[in-house]
N, C-alpha and C positions, 0 to 999 in steps of 0.2 A: 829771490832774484831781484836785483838791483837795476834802477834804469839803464841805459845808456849813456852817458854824458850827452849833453842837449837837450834831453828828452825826458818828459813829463811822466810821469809817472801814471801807470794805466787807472782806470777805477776798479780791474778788480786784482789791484796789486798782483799782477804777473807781465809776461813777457808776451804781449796779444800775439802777436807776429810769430813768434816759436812755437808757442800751445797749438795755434793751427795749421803750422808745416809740421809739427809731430802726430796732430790730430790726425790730419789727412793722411800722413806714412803709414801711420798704424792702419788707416780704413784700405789703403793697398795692400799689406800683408792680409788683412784679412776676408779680403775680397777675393784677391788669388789664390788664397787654400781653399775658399770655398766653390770656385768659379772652375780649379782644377781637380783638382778631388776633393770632395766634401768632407773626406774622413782629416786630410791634412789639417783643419780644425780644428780637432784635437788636440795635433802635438802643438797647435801655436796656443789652443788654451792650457795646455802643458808645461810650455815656457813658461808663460806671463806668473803662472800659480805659483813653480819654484819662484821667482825674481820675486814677487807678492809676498810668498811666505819669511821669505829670507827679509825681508825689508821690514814686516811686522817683526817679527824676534826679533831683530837689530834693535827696533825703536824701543819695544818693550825692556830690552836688556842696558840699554844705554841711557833712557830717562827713565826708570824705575826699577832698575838691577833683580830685573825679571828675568828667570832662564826656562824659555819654553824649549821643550824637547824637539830641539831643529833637526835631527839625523828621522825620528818619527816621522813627524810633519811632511818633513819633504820627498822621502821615501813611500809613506803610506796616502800622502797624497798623491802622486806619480800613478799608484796602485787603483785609486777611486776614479782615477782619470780612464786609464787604458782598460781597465775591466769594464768598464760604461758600455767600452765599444762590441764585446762579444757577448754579456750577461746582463747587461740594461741597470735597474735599479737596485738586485741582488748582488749582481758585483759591488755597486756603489758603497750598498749599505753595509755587505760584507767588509770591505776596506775598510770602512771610515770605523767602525767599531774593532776592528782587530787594532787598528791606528791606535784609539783610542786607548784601548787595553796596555799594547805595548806603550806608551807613553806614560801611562800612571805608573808600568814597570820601571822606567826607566830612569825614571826621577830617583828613586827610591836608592840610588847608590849616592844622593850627596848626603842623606839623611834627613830629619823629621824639622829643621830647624827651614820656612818656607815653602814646607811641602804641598799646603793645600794653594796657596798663593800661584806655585809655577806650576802644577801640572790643572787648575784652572785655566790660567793663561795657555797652556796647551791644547786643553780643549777648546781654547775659545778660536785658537790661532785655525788650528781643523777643522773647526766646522763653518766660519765664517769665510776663511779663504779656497779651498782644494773639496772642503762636503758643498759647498755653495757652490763652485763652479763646476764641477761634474754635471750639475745641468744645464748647462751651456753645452757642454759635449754631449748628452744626452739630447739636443734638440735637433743637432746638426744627423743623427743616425736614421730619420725614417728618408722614404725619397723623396720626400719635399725637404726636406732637413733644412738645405743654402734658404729656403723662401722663409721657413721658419724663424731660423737664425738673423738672416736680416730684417724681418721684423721686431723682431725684440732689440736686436739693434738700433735699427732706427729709431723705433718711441724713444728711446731713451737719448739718442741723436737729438730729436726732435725736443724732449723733456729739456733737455741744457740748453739747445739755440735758443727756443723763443722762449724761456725761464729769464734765461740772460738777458735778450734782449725787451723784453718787456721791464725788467728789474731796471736797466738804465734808463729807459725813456719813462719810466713812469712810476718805479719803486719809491715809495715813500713811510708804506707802514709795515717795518720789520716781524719775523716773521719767528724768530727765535732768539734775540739780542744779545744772551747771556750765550749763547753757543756757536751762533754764525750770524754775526752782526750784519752781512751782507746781503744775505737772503730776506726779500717781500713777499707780503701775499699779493704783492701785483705780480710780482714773478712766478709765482707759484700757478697767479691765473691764467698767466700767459703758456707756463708748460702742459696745465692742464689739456689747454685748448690746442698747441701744438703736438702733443703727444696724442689727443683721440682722431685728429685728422692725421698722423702719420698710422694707429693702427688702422682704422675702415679703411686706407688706399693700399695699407700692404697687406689686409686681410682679405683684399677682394683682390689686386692686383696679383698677390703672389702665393695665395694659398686657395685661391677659389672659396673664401667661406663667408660667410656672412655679415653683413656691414656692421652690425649693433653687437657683434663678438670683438671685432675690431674696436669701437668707441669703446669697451669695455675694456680690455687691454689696456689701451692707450693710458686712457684714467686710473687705472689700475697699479701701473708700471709707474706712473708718474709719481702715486704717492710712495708707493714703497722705495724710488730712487731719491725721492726728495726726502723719506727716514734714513736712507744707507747715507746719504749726503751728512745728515743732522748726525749720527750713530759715529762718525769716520771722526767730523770734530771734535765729538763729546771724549773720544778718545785721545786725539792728539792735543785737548785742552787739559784733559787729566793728565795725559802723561809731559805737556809744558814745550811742545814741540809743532813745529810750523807744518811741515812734510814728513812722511814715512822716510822719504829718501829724495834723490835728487838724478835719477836715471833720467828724467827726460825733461831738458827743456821747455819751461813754461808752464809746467805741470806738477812739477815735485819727483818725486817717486812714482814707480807705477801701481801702487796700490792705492796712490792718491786718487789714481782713474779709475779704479775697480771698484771704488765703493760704492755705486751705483749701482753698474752693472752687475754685483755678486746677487744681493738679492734682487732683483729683476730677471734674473735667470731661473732662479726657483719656479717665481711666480705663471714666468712664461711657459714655462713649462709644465706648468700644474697644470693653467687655462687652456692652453692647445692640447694637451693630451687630453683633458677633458671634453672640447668644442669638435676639433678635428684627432681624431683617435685615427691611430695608426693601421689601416687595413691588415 
């Protein structure tokens, strides 16, 4: 994304002003599925997974003439999605291994010449995109689900503002150079400490549980967003490419935003089923 004629070019090379009127859009859509019916949820993390997965196969097929099994993928993702809702983690696990299955089927019609190459990348494409986010739908199912949901949200909300904003006012000693020149451990300090103060408020505030479950969380979330962060470069520097795609405004593609949130969902979900278990 290019400046505007006039205008200075931002420091984290995007479009400020876009990124947070797409930012904010998306937190409406996902405020009102949760805020109306909880289960609605779902189908918008349902969306995002096809748009997600269709964007990884895209990038992989067009900078590295990589053919992961798209008809699998976004079918038998669909599948991990919506069975979540009536069979919990058996549905989940059920899907994503029949997925799996038919995908290594499925390759096997162009023949043996790439074969372990793309249905790797098939695997990798379903379980980091549609098996990861199943537990984000998986969070929103008990009846605190929206409380839950928005906590995981938030930390990670909370993980990128004050990441960011401590990175500008005060980032000096890089954090990864060779893979995201951009990223300090001043920022890293700064998400740390924005993220355990957003879980204790939304640990107490919206789940009734414990403060030191919350600090834990928060810290929790923040490193594995700040690996899905590192993990999302290390791929779009291999494969020589700036964004997965270019759906939103100031953002890239939307899998450029997912890379956080994918595993951070696992995690949230491992920690709250464990802390607060589902009566």
């Amino acid at each position: 994304m290019t400046a505007a004629a006039g205008q200075p070019p931002s420091r984290v090379g995007r479009d400020l002003r876009a990124a947070i009127l797409v930012g904010v859009g998306l937190g409406v859509v996902i405020l009102a599925s949760l805020f109306l019916v909880r289960q609605l949820f779902i189908a918008v993390v349902a969306v995002s997974v096809a748009i997600a997965t269709w964007e990884l196969a895209g990038a992989l097929r067009r900078a590295g003439g990589i053919q992961v099994a798209l008809v699998p993928a976004l079918v038998g993702g669909q599948a991990m999605l919506w069975l979540s809702w009536p069979l919990g983690t058996i549905g989940v696990l059920g899907a994503a291994a029949v997925t799996c299955l038919v995908s290594l089927l499925w390759r096997m019609r162009a023949g043996p010449d790439g074969y372990l190459r793309d249905v790797s990348a098939s695997l990798f494409t379903i379980t980091y995109v549609p098996f990861f986010a199943a537990f984000a739908g998986m969070l929103v199912l008990p009846s605190d689900g929206a409380g839950r949901v928005l906590t995981w949200m938030l930390c990670v909300v909370a993980n990128d503002v004050a990441g960011f904003a401590a990175g500008v006012v005060a980032g000096k000693h890089p954090m990864a150079p060779t893979i995201s020149p951009k990223k300090s451990w001043e920022g890293f300090a700064g998400s740390l400490v924005g993220g355990m103060i957003a879980g204790a408020i939304c640990l107490v505030a919206l789940l009734h549980g414990h403060l030191w479950v919350g600090v834990l969380l928060g810290a929790l979330l923040v490193a594995v967003a700040t690996a899905g962060d590192l993990i999302e470069s290390l791929i779009k520097r291999d494969l020589g490419i700036k964004d997965m795609g270019s759906l939103l405004p100031g953002h890239g593609g939307l899998m450029d935003r997912m890379d956080s949130l994918l595993p951070t969902a696992v995690v949230s979900w491992l920690l709250l089923s464990t802390f607060l278990p589902v009566a």
